[in-house]
C-alpha positions, 0 to 999 in steps of 0.5 A: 500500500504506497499510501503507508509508505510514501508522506502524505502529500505525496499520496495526495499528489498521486490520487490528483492524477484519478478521476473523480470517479476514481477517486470515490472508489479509492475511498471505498479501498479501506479508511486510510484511503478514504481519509485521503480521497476525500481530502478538499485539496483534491476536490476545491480545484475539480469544483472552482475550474467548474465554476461551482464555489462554495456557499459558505467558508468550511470551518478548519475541522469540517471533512469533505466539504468540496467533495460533498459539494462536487457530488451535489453540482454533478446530480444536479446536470443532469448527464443521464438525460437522453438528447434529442 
């Protein structure tokens, strides 16, 4: 398992090449993985490039505030709607 191995912002670093979707079945992996999956500095980025801000400042202790936030916006477009 790298991510006991390598320092934690190198773990990070190698999750930021996942996709999200990815990165939500690397949180199923064990805790340990999903404490990293789940870390804003992987989410804030995939969210501000889309557009999508927070509506509030997350307080320093708050966990998956961003990710929470990306799975929110992504329901909400509606991808699955067939096209006509």
């Amino acid at each position: 398992d790298f991510t006991s191995v390598l320092p934690r912002f190198l773990s990070l670093y190698v999750l930021s090449f996942l996709s999200p979707r990815d990165l939500c079945s690397a949180a199923q992996v064990s805790w340990h993985w999903r404490v990293l999956a789940e870390q804003d500095c992987l989410w804030a980025g995939r969210c501000i490039s889309r557009g999508w801000f927070l509506p509030y400042t997350p307080v320093e202790k708050e966990y998956g505030a961003w990710k929470s936030h990306y799975v929110s916006c992504v329901s909400t477009l509606d991808w699955l709607t067939p096209r006509e």
